[in-house]
LOLUM-44500 format. One record per residue (C-alpha): residue number from 1; residue in three letters; x, y, z. Coordinates in pm, 1 decimal. Each point is the difference from the previous one (the first is absolute). Layout:
<nodes>
- NUM;ALA;X;Y;Z .
...
</nodes>
This chain:
<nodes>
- 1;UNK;15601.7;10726.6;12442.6 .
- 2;UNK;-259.5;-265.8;3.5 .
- 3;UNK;26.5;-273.2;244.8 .
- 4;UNK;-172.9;-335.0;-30.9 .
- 5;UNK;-187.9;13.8;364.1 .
- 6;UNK;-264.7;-163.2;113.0 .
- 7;UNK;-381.3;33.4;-200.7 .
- 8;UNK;-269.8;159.3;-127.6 .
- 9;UNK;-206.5;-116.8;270.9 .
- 10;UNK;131.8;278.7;192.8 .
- 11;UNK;-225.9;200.8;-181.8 .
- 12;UNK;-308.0;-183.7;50.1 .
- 13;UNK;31.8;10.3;406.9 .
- 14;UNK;43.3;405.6;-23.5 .
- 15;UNK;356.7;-8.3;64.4 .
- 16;UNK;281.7;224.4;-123.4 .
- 17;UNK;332.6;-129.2;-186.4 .
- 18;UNK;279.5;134.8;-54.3 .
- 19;UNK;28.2;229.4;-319.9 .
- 20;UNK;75.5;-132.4;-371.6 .
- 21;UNK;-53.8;-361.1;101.2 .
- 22;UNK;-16.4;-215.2;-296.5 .
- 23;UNK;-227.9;-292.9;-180.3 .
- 24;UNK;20.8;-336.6;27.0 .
- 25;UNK;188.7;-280.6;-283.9 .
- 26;UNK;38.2;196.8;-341.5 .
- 27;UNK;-45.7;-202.7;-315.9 .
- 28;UNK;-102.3;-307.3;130.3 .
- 29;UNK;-274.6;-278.3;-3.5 .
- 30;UNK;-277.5;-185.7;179.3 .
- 31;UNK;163.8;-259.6;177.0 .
- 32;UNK;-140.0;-375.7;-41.1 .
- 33;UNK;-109.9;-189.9;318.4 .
- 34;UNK;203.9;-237.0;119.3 .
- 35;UNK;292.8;151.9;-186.0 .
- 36;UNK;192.4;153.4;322.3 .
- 37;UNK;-188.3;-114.9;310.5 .
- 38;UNK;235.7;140.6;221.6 .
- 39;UNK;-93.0;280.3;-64.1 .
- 40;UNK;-83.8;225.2;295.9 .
- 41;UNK;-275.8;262.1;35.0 .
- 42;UNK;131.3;237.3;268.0 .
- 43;UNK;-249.9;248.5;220.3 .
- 44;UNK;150.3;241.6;285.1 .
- 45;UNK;-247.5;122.0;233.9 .
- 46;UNK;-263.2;-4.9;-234.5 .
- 47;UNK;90.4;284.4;-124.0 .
- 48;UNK;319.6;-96.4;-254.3 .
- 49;UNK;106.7;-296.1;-262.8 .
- 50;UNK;263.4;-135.3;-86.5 .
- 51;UNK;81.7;-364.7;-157.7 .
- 52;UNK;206.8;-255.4;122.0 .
- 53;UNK;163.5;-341.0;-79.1 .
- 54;UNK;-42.1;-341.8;240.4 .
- 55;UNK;349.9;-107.5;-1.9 .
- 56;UNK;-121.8;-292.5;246.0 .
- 57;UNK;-287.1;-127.1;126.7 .
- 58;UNK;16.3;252.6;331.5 .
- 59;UNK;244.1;275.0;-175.7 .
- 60;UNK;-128.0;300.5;-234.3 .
- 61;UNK;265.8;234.3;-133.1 .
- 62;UNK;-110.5;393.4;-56.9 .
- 63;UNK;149.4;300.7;-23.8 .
- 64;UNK;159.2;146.6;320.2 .
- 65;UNK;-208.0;341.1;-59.0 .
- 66;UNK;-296.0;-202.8;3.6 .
- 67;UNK;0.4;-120.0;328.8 .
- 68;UNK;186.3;330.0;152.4 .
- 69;UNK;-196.0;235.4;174.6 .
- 70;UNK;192.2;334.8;-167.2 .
- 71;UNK;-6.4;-227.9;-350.1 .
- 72;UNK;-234.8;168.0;-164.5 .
- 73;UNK;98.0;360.6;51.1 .
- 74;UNK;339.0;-107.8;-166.4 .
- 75;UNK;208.0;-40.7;332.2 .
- 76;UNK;177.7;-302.3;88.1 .
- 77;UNK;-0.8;-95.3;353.3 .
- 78;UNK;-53.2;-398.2;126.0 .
- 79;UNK;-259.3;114.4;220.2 .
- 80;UNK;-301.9;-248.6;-82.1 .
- 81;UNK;-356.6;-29.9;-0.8 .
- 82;UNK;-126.8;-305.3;226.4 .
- 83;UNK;-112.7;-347.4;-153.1 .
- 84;UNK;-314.2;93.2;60.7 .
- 85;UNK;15.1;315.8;-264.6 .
- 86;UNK;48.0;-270.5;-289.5 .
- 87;UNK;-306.3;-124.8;-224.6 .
- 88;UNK;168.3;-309.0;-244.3 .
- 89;UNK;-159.3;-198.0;-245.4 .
- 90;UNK;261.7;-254.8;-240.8 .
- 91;UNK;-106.7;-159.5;-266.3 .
- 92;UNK;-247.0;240.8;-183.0 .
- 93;UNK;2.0;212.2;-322.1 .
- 94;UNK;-313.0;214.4;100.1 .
- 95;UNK;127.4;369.4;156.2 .
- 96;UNK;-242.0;-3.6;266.4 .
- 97;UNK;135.2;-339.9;114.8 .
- 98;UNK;-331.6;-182.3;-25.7 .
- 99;UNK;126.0;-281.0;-124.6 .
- 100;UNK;324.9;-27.7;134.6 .
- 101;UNK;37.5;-242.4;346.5 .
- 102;UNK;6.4;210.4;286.5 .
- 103;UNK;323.1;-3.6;281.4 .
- 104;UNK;45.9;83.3;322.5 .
- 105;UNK;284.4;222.0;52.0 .
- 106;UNK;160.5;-49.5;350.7 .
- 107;UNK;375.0;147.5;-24.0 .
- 108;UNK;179.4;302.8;-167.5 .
- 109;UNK;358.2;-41.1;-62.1 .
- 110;UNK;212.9;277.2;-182.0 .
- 111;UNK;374.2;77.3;-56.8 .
- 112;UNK;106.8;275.5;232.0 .
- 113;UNK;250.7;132.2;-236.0 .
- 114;UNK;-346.1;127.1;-177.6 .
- 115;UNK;102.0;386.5;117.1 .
- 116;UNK;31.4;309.2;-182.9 .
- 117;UNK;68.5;-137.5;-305.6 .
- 118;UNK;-222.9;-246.4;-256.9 .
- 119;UNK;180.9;-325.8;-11.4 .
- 120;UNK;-68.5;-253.4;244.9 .
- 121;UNK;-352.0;36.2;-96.5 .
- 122;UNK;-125.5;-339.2;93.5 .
- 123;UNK;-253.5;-140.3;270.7 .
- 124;UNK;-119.1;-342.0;62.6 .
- 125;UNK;-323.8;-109.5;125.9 .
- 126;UNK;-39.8;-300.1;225.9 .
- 127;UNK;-306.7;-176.3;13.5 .
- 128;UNK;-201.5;-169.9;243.9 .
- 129;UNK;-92.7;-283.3;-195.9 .
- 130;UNK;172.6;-157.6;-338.5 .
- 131;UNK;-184.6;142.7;-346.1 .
- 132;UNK;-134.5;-296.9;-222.0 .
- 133;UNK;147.7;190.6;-310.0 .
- 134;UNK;322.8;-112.3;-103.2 .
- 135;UNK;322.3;245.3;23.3 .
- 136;UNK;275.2;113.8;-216.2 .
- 137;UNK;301.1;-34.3;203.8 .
- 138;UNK;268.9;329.3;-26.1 .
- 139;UNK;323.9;-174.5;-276.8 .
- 140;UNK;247.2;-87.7;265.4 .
- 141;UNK;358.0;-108.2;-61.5 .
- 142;UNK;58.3;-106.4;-342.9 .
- 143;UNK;-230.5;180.8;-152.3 .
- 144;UNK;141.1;289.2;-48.1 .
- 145;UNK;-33.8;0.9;-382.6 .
- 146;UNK;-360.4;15.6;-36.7 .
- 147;UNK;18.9;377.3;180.0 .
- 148;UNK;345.0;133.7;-54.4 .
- 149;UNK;-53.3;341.1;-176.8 .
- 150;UNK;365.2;60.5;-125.6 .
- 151;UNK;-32.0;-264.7;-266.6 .
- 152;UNK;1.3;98.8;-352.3 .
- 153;UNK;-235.2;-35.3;-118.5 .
- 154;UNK;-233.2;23.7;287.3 .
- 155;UNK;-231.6;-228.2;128.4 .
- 156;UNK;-338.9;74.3;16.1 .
- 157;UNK;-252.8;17.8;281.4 .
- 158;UNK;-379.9;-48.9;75.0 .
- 159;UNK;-180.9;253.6;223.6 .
- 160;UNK;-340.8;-53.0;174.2 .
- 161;UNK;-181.1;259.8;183.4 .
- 162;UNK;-376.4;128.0;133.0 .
- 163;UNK;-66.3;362.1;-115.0 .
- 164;UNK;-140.3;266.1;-289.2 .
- 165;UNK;179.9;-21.6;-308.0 .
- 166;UNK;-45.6;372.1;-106.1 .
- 167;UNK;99.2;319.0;212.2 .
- 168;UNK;-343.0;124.7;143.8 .
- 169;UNK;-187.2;-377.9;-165.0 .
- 170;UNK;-205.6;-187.2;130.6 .
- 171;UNK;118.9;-340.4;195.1 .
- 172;UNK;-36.3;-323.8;-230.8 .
- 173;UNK;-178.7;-297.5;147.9 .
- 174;UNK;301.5;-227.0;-80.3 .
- 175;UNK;378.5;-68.5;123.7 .
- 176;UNK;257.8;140.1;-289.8 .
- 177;UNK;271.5;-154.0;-148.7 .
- 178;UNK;309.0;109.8;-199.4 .
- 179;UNK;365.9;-53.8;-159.2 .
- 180;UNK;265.6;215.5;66.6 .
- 181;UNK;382.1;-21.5;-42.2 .
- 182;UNK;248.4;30.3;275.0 .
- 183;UNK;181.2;324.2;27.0 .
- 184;UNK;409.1;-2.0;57.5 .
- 185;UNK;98.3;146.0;352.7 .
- 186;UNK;220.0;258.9;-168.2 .
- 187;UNK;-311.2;105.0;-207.0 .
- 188;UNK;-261.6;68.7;270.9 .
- 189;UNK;273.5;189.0;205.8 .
- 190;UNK;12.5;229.3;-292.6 .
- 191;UNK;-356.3;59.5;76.0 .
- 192;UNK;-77.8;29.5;320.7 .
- 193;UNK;358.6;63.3;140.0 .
- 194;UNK;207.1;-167.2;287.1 .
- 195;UNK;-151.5;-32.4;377.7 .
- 196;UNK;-37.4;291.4;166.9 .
- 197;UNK;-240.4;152.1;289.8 .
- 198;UNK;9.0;313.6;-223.6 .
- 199;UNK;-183.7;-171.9;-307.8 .
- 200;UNK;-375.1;30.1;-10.0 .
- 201;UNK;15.3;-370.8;-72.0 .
- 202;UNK;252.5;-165.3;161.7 .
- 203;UNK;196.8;-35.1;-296.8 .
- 204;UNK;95.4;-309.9;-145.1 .
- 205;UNK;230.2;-300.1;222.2 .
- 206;UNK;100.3;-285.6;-148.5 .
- 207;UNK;11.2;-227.9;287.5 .
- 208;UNK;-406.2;12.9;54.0 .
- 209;UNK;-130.0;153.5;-324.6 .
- 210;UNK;-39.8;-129.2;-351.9 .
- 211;UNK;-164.3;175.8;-282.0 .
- 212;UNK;-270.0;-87.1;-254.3 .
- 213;UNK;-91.3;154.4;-341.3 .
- 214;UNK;3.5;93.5;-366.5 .
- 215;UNK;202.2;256.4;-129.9 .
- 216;UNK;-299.0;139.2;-162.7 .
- 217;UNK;-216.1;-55.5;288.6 .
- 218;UNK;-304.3;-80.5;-69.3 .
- 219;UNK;-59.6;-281.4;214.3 .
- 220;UNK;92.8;32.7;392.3 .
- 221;UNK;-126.9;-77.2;373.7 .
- 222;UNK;-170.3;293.0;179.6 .
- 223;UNK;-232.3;113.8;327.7 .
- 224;UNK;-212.8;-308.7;124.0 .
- 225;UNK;304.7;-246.3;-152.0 .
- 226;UNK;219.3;100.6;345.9 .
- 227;UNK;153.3;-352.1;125.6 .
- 228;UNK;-114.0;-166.1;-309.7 .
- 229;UNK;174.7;-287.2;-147.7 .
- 230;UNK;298.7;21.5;-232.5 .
- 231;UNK;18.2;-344.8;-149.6 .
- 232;UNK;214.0;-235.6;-207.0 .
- 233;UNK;3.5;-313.4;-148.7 .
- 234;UNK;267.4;-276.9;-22.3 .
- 235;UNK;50.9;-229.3;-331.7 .
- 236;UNK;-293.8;-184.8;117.1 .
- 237;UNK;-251.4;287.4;18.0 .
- 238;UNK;-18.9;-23.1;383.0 .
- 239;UNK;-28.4;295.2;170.5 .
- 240;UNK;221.6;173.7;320.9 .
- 241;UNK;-88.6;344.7;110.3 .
- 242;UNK;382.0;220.4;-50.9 .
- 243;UNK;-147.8;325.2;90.2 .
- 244;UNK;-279.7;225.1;125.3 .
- 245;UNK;-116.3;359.7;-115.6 .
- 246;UNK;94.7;258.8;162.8 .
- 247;UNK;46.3;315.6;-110.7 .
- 248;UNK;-18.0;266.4;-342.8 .
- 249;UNK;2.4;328.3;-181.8 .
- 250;UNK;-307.4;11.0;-144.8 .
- 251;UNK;-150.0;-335.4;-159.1 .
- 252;UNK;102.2;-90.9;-307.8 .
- 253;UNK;196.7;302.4;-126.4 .
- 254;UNK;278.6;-74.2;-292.4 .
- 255;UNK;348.9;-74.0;172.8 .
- 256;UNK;-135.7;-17.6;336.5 .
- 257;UNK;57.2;-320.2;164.7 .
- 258;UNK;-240.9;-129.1;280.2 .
- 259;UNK;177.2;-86.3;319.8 .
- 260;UNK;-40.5;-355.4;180.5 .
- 261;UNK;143.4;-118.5;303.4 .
- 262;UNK;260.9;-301.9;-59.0 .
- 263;UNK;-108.3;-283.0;213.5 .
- 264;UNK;193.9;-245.8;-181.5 .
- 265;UNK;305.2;145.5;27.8 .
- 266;UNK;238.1;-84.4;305.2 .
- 267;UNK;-70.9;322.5;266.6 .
- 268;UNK;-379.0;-60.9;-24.5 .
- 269;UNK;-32.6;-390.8;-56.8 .
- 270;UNK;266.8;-50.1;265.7 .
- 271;UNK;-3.3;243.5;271.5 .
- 272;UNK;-398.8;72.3;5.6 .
- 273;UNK;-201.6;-288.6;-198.0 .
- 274;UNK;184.4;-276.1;81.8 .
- 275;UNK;37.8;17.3;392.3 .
- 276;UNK;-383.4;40.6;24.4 .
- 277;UNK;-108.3;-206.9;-249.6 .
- 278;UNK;240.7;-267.9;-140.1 .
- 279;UNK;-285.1;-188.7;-171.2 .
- 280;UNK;-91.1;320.5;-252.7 .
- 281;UNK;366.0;-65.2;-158.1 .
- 282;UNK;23.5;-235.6;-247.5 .
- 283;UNK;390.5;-102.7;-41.5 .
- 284;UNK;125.8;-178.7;-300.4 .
- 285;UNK;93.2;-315.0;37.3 .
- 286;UNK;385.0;-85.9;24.2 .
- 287;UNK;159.1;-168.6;-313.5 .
- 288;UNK;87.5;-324.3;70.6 .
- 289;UNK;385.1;-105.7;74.2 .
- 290;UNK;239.2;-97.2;-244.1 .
- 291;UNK;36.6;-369.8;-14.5 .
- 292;UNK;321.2;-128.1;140.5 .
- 293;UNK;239.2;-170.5;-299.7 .
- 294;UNK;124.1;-353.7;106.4 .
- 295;UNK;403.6;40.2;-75.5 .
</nodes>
């Protein structure tokens, strides 16, 4: 099993990861400037990376094994690292966050039902001070369209991540981007299997998970990608964050799905996102009443 945790800058500093970690977005490309400046750039104790999406001017979503102090050795506990842990840059498409503006990180909130098993894997990142760049809100009521996987046929997704595009490959100097369709529920449980403290992964649960891929693979989020955004677009090209990567067996393998958690969906938007951060959810607007017929 390959998981998508944390970076290759783990190797740089000396230190050890956990066996059979994977590579970074698979099949992608160099990502414009300017094209997603929410975008997040996300360093843990200058020793991991992971990327990130400002879903407000004070709010970054990651992945709850990013910011969890057992993350990277697969375990899911909500036991955090400190604000203080947390090197963020928005707004960049260089991999060493040169160019990106850089944040000060000053709160760490995660879902405590992030235990044992691999849903729930979200954190968000209060900051001290509102970015300049300009967020992509999570699709909030309404918009349930743009993300909903059990459509036939499926939608289709773009994913955004920091990381090596080859197993053992060098790191690329630029932020990748990619297409992928949505995977039906009923599909990705096939692969990874139900929930269960038993499965090396987790397994797959509907509530907080979404999957991600190509049946003949190919193209896929990986190692480095962790907390990533999993974007879509509305009739008018504007663009709401719907998930964010997660988990994987392997990177890019035929009929193997990658795993995202489902922050627009109701458990995550409403219990977790939307209590802390109301302004990172972007409702749609209500249609407007019926006009009343004079008799």
């Amino acid at each position: 099993m390959r998981r998508r945790l944390l970076s290759v800058l783990a190797v740089a500093t000396g230190l050890s990861l956990a066996p059979g970690q994977a590579e970074a977005i698979v099949g992608g490309t160099d990502a414009p400037a300017g094209k997603y400046p929410s975008v997040a750039k996300v360093v843990i104790a200058d020793a991991f990376s992971c990327t990130g999406t400002l879903i407000a001017p004070q709010w970054v979503v990651t992945a709850g094994h990013c910011s969890s102090i057992t993350g990277g050795g697969g375990v899911a506990t909500p036991v955090r690292f400190p604000p203080a842990a947390f090197a963020v840059t928005v707004d960049g498409i260089k991999t060493d966050g040169s160019d990106g503006e850089a944040v000060v990180v000053d709160g760490v909130e995660g879902p405590t039902e992030y235990l044992g098993v691999q849903g729930y894997d979200v954190t968000l990142l209060h900051l001290e001070a509102p970015a300049k760049a300009t967020p992509t809100p999570i699709a909030g009521k309404g918009f349930e369209a743009l993300w909903n996987p059990n459509t036939t046929p499926p939608g289709t997704t773009e994913i955004v991540g920091f990381g090596v595009t080859t197993s053992g490959g060098d790191t690329p100097e630029t932020l990748q981007q990619a297409q992928v369709p949505f995977v039906t529920d009923a599909a990705c449980e096939e692969v990874y299997g139900g929930p269960s403290i038993f499965s090396p992964l987790g397994g797959f649960e509907p509530e907080t998970q979404i999957c991600a891929g190509f049946e003949e693979g190919g193209v896929d989020s990986c190692q480095g990608d962790s907390g990533g955004p999993m974007y879509a677009r509305d009739a008018a090209g504007v663009l709401f964050l719907v998930g964010a990567t997660s988990y994987g067996q392997g990177c890019a393998d035929p009929g193997i799905p990658g795993v995202y958690a489902r922050v627009a969906d109701v458990t995550l938007r409403e219990e977790f996102f939307r209590p802390l951060a109301p302004e990172g959810i972007r409702d749609a607007p209500e249609p407007a009443p019926a006009p009343v017929q004079s008799a």
